[in-house]
Every structure is written in structure tokens, then in C-alpha cells.
N, C-alpha and C positions, 0 to 999 in steps of 0.2 A: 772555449770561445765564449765570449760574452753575448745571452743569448737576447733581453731587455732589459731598461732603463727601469720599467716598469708596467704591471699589465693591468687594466681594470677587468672585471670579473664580471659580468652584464648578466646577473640570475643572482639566485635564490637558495632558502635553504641547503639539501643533505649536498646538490653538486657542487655552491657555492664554498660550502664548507672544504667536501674535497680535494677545487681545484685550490686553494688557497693554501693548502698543507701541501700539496707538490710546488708552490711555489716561495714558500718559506723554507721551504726544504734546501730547493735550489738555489734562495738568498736571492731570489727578485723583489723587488720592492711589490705591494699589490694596494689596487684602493679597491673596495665593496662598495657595491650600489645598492637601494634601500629604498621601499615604501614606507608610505605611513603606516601600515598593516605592521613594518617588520622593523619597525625604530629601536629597538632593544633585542633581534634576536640576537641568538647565541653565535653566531657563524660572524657578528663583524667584529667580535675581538679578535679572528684570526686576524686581522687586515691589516695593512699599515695606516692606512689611511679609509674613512667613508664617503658617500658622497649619496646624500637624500635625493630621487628622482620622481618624485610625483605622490599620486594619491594611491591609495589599496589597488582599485581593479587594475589587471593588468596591461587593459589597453591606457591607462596614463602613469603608467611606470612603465614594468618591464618591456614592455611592446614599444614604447613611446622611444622610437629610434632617435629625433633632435635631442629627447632628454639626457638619452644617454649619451651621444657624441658630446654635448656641451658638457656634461658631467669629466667625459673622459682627455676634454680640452682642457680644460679648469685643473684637472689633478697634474695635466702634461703627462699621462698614458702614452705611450712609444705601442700599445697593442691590446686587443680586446678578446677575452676568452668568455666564447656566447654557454659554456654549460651545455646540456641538452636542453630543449623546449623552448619556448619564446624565440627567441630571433636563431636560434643558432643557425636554421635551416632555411634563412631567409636572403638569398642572393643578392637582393637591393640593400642590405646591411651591412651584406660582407664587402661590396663597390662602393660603399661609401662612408665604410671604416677605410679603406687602403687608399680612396681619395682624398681623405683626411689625412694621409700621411701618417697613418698607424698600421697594424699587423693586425689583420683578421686570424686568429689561433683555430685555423680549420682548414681546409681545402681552397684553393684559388674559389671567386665565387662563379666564374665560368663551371668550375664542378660541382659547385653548388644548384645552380642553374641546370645541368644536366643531370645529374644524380638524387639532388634532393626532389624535384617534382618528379612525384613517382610514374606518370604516363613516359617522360621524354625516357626516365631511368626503363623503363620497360622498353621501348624501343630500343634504346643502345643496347640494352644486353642481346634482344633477338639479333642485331645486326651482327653481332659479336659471336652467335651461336652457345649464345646461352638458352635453355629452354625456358619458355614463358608459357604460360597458360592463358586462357582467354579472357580478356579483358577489354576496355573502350578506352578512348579516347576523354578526355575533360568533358566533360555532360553540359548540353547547351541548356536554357534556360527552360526552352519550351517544352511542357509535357510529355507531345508526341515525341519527339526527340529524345526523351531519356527511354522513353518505354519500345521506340525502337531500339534501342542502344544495348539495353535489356534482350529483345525480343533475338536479335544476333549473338546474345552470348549464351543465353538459354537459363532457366531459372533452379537452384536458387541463386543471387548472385549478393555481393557484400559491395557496399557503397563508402568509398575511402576516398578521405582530403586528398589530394594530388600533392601539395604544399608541406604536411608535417608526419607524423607518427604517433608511436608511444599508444598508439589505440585509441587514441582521441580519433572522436566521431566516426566508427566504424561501425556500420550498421548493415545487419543483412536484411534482405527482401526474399517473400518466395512465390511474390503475387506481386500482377501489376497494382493491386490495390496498395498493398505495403511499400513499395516502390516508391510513391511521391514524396507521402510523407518521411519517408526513410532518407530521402533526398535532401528536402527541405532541412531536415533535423541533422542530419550531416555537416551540411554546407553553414546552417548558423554555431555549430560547435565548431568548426574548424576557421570561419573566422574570429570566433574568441580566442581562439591556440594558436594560431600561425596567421591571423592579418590576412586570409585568403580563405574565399566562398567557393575554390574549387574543389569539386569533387569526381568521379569517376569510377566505374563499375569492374570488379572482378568477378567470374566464376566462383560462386560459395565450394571451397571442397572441403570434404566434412570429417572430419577426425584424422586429420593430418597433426605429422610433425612437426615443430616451427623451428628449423635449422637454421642458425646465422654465421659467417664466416668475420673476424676478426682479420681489418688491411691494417695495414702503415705504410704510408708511400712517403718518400721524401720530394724533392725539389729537383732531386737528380735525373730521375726516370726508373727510380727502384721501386716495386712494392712485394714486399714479403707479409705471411700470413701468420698468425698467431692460433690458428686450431680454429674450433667450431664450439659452439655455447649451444646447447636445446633450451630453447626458449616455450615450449610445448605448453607448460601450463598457465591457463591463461584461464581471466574470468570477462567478461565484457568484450573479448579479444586483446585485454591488456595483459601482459606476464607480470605473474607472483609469483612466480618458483623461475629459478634458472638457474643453468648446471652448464660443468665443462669439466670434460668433455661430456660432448653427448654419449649415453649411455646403450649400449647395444648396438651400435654400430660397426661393421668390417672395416676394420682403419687400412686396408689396402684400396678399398674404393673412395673411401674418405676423405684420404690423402692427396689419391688424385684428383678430386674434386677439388680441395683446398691450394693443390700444385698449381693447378689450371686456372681457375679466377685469379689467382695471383700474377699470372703471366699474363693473361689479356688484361687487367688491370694495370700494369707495367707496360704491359705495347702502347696502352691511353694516356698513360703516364700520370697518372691519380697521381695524388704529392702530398698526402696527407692522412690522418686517419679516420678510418670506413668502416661499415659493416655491411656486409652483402645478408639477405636473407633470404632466405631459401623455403618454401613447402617442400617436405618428403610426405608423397601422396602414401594412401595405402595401397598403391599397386608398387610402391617401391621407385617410385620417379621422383627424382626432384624439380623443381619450378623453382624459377626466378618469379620472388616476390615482390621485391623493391631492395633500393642503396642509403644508408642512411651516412648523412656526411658528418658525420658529428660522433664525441664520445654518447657510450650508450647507459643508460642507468645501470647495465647489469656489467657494466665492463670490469669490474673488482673479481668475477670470479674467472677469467682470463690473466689478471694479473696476480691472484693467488694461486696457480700452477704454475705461471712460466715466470714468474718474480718481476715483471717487468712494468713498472709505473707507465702507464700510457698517458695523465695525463704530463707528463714529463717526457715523453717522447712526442708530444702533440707539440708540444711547446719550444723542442731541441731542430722537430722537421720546418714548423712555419718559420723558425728561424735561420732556416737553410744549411744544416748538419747534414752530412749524407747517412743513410738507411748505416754501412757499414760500422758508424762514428756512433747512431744510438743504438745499435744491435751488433757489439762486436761480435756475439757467438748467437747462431741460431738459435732461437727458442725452444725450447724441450720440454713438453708438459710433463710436469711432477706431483702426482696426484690426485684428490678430487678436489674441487668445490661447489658449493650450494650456498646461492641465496635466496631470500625469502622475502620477499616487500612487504612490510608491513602497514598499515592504511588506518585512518581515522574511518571506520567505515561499519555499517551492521552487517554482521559476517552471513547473516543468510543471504539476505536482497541485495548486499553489496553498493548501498548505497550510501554516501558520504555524510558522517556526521562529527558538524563542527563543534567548539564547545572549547573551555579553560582543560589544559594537563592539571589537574589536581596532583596527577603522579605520573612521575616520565623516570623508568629507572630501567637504561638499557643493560643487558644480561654484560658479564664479562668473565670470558676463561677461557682456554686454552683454544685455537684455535680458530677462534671466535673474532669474526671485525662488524663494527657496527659504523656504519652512514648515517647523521641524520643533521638536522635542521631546529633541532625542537630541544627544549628543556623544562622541566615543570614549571607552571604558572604559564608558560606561552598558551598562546588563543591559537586554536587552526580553524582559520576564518575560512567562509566558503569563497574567497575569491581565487585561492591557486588549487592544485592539484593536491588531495589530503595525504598522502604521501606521509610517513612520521619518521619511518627508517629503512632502511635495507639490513638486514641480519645475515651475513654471509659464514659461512662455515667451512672449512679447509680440514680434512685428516687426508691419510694413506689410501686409505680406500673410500668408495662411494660409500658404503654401508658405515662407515666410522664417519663420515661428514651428513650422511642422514641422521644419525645419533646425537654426535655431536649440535644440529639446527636444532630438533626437537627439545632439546636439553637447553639451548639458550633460551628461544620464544618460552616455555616454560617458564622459564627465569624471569623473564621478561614483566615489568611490573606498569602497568598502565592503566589509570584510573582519571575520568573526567567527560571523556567520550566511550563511545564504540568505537572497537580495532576488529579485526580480520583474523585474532592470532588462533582465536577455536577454527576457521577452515584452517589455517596453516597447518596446524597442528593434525587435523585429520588427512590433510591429504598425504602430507611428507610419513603418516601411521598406517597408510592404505597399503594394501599383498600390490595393486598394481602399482604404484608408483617406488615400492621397494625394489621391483621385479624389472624397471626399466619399462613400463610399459605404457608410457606417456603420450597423450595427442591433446588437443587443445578445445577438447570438450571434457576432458579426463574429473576438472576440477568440477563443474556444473554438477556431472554424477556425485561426485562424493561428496560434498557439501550437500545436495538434494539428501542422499542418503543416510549420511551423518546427523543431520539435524542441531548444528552445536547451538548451546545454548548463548542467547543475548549476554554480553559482559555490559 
């Protein structure tokens, strides 16, 4: 079936890059959108066509919703693939691409709307008899108001946009004095990220797992699951390491985890592709965390076990294929995979430094896929996310795809900034993280105790 005429690509860098290779693949015509910041990167000669949308920051490009409609009027776009970040999770984007008489490449945006703002997503899943953990409601403006809101969920508590993800402005409290400003400091990062000052309070729980489950719903009322990805190691609350399957887990309970969200997700009839994620506490319970409606930055190492292009199944469902037509045979993990996000960043403090690639020379060999957005002489300006690659690793065994990572990043040649690859490299080296012994404080220790030196 003929699935678009053509899709414009509404993002950036390494996603930018790879949704444009799943649609070259499939022989869709594709136009790239473009700031000033990014007039010569590497990622718009995948494209067929460009189209310049404003200045560097992102709220007058990539955020700048007119800019992009007109952009994607102008090229005659038949449909819009938002990438992860910036708009993709933004409901009033996704209603007024389909008003425009184009294909929003996600979820209707009524599931956008429900799923993507993480308070209503917490609801629906309690109604649904999914477990949730204690949380508030969207936090009013006034003081008292947040610090009751606090005061019923009990301290420590972590302070998240409502509106996006990916660990942007996630901040914990363990005092009503840290509270405010943890609020404050939330709420203006999450309007840079997502166009929205909402934010809202979970229960801090502290050395947990971060389990996410892999949907794909169609159009018809089918949604099947693709396995589960540990997303555990994290620095800031953002994931650098991520693996699939998760490691150490009884796949009899697992399984019916992943049975089950898949069948209440099909009773609601999601039509698209999701990630459900989960806390595994350390008493062994799982909690519903939030829905995320959109492809994931880590969703490469789901598609190097079960061989299945997702964002080509993304693209086959909004085009109203049924679940059967893009998954004739069930999915069957074959394998391990590991990836590794690599960052323009000082690998102790973790904090972002921008600067010229003097030298950008991604590793390459056998079982090895590299994501990225960057090529030497590019600038990583501070206005987007310093993000440089994903470093993904596929062998037979977990222990041959931890060899195999360690062996690329090694490889790995980056010179002009600070990168992240000395933590990477210690953690992916650590007895616990070989042993499967992961929670999302795991990296903090090791990088404390490592000490890697400044690149």
C-alpha cells in the first residue's frame, strides 16, 4: 500500500537522521527542517528536500509550530514525523497538523492528550488497575499549594514536567525548603523543552529499576508488545546506558506483565507506537511511571533483537496498515543489546560543554550501530540537548554486547569538547553493572568512585 506522498521530519540531529533513513528506505519522498544553528549539518543531505524554519533557540525554530506548518505547507508534506522532544508530545501540534489536512506520525492526539501529560497518564492507568505510586496532581502556582501537595505525598518527592520527558527538568526535593525552588527550576526547564510550565510531584523512590515496556498499536484496535528495555542507568534522571532485555529478570512474570499492558492498551485502543514505563521498586513491585507517545531515543536496542524498524512501523500504523500487515510473525528477542549515549559533557559534574568537533570519528565494527547528528568541524551550540551519539551494541550474549560497547567507545575518537565516554566506560567496566545489578543511582556511585579523568 502506498503509505505518503511525502513526510516532513520536524527535529534534529541523530533522530532526525534516523527517521529519514527509514524513509528512504521505504522510498517516501522526505523534506528536513533547519535552524540557523544547523544550516550545514550532516543529517539534511539525507533529505530530499530542506526547508530553514527560524533562528537557533528552540523556541523560534523547532518549537515554532506556524513555522513549521508553513514550512510543511510550502514543501506539500501529506505528514509530519515530530522525532522524540520538541513538539512530538504536544497535543495542540498533533490537532493542528491533522487539521491542516496532513498525518501526524504518532498517536491520534486525543492520545496524545491522555498519555502524553503524565498526571491524566497516571490516572488512566489507576483506573485501568495498573499500580501507581503516590503522586499529585499538576502543582498550582501558590506556595502553600505545592508544599501541601508535598506534605500528602510525604518527602523525598521528585518534581516532573506533566507535558514531556527524556529527564528534562526532573528534580528532587527532600525539604520543603528545596521544594520551591526545585519547582521553580522545573517549571522554567520544561517550558524551554515542551512549550509548558506544568509540573507535578512523585514520591522519590530510591534505587529502583527503570523498566519500560515497548507498544505498537495500529488503527484497528490491536496493540502488541515488543519486550521490555532497562533503562536503570541514569545520571541527572536521564538514561545513558540502556539494554534489552532487561537483565535478571523471571521472563514468566515479565511476560505477563508485558501480556497484560498490551491487552488493556488494546481494550483503549492506543493506535500507535508507546512506551509504558515502569519503576521495579526494591521490594520487587512494579509502579506505573508515565506513557510516553512517541518513538524513544533508546528504541534501536528493541530493534536490534527483534529486527524490527519501528520507525517504519510508526509510519506503516499512522498510515492505517493493520498491527497483522506490519508484524506478520510475532516478535521474538534474539539476543542482547546495549546502548550507550554519548554527550558533549564533563564526565564528573555532567555538565554540558559546548565547543567546535576538532575530531568526531564514530567507532565501527562488527556488531556495532552508531546514531548521531554530528560530524567534525560541527559546533554543539548550547541551545539543544548536547547529545553527540548513541553507541549501540548487539552480540549473542549480554557479556559479548558489554565487550563489544566498551570496545567501540574505546574506539571512539572525540576531540574539541568534553564527552562522557570515561563514565561510560567505567560503568559498562563495574562487577555490578556486569552482574546485572542495576538501579538508577548505580551510575552517581561509580563515576563518584572512578574518578575518570577530564578529556
Amino acid at each position: 500500500m502506498a503509505i505518503f506522498a511525502k513526510v516532513m521530519v520536524a527535529n534534529r540531529g541523530a533522530v532526525a537522521a534516523r527517521v529519514l533513513r527509514s524513509l528512504n528506505a521505504l522510498g517516501i519522498p522526505s523534506v528536513a527542517v533547519f535552524s540557523d544553528a544547523d544550516r550545514d549539518a550532516p543529517w539534511l543531505a539525507l533529505a530530499g528536500e530542506t526547508a530553514h524554519i527560524g533562528a537557533a533557540p528552540a523556541r523560534e525554530s523547532y518549537l515554532d509550530q506556524d513555522r513549521i506548518l508553513e514550512a510543511a505547507r510550502r514543501a506539500n508534506a501529506d505528514a509530519i514525523h515530530p522525532g522524540y522532544g520538541f513538539l512530538s508530545e504536544n497535543p495542540g501540534f498533533a490537532g493542528r497538523v491533522e487539521a491542516a489536512g496532513m498525518r501526524f506520525i504518532g498517536p491520534a492526539p486525543r492520545w496524545i492528550d491522555a498519555m502524553g501529560h503524565k498526571t491524566r497518564a497516571r490516572e488512566l492507568a489507576r483506573e485501568h488497575g495498573l499500580p501507581v505510586g503516590r503522586g499529585s496532581g499538576v502543582l498550582p502556582p501558590e506556595p502553600d499549594g505545592i508544599l501541601r501537595a508535598a506534605e500528602a505525598i510525604g518527602y523525598p518527592v521528585l518534581v516532573k514536567p506533566a507535558a514531556g520527558g527524556g529527564g528534562i527538568g526532573m528534580l528532587p526535593a527532600r525539604s520543603p525548603a528545596e521544594l520551591l525552588a526545585a519547582v521553580e527550576r522545573a517549571a522554567s526547564m520544561a517550558e524551554r523543552g515542551f512549550a509548558s510550565r506544568e509540573v507535578y510531584l512523585e514520591r522519590l523512590v530510591e534505587r529502583p529499576r527503570h523498566i519500560e515496556i515497548q507498544l505498537l498499536g495500529d488503527r484497528h484496535g490491536r496493540v502488541a508488545h515488543l519486550f521490555e528495555r532497562d533503562c536503570s542507568v541514569q545520571r541527572r534522571h536521564q538514561k545513558i546506558i540502556e539494554e534489552a532485555l532487561a537483565p535478571g529478570l523471571e521472563r514468566g512474570p515479565m511476560q505477563a506483565l508485558l501480556d497484560g499492558i498490551a491487552s488493556t492498551m488494546g481494550r483503549l485502543g492506543y493506535d500507535n507506537l508507546g512506551t509504558v514505563e515502569m519503576l521495579l521498586a526494591p521490594d520487587g513491585e512494579f509502579r506505573f511511571l508515565e506513557m510516553n507517545t512517541r518513538l524513544q531515543v533508546e528504541h534501536g536496542v528493541t530493534e536490534e533483537i527483534t529486527g524490527v524498524d519501528l520507525v517504519a512501523a510508526q509510519l506503516r500504523s499512522s498510515a492505517g496498515a493493520p498491527l497483522a500487515e506490519i508484524l506478520p510473525r510475532p516478535p521474538a528477542p534474539c539476543g542482547h543489546a546495549i546502548q550507550a549515549r554519548v554527550y558533549a559533557e564533563d564526565p564528573k559534574r555532567f555538565l554540558p560543554s559546548p565547543g567546535r568537533l576538532a575530531e568526531f570519528s564514530p567507532p565501527s565494527a562488527e556488531g556495532i550501530r552508531v546514531e548521531t547528528g554530528y560530524a567534525a568541524g560541527r559546533e554543539v551550540t548550547p541551545h539543544y540537548d548536547p547529545l553527540l551519539a548513541k553507541v549501540i551494541a548487539r552480540g549473542a550474549t549480554r557479556g559479548e554486547a558489554i565487550d563489544r560497547l566498551r570496545g567501540a567507545l574505546d574506539a571512539f575518537r572525540i576531540a574539541g569538547v568534553k564527552h562522557n565516554i570515561p563514565a561510560l566506560e567505567a560503568i559498562l567496566g563495574s562487577e555490578e553493572f556486569r552482574a546485572g545489578q542495576v538501579h538508577t543511582g548505580l551510575a552517581m556511585e561509580i563515576v563518584g568512585r572512578a574518578q575518570p579523568v577530564t578529556q
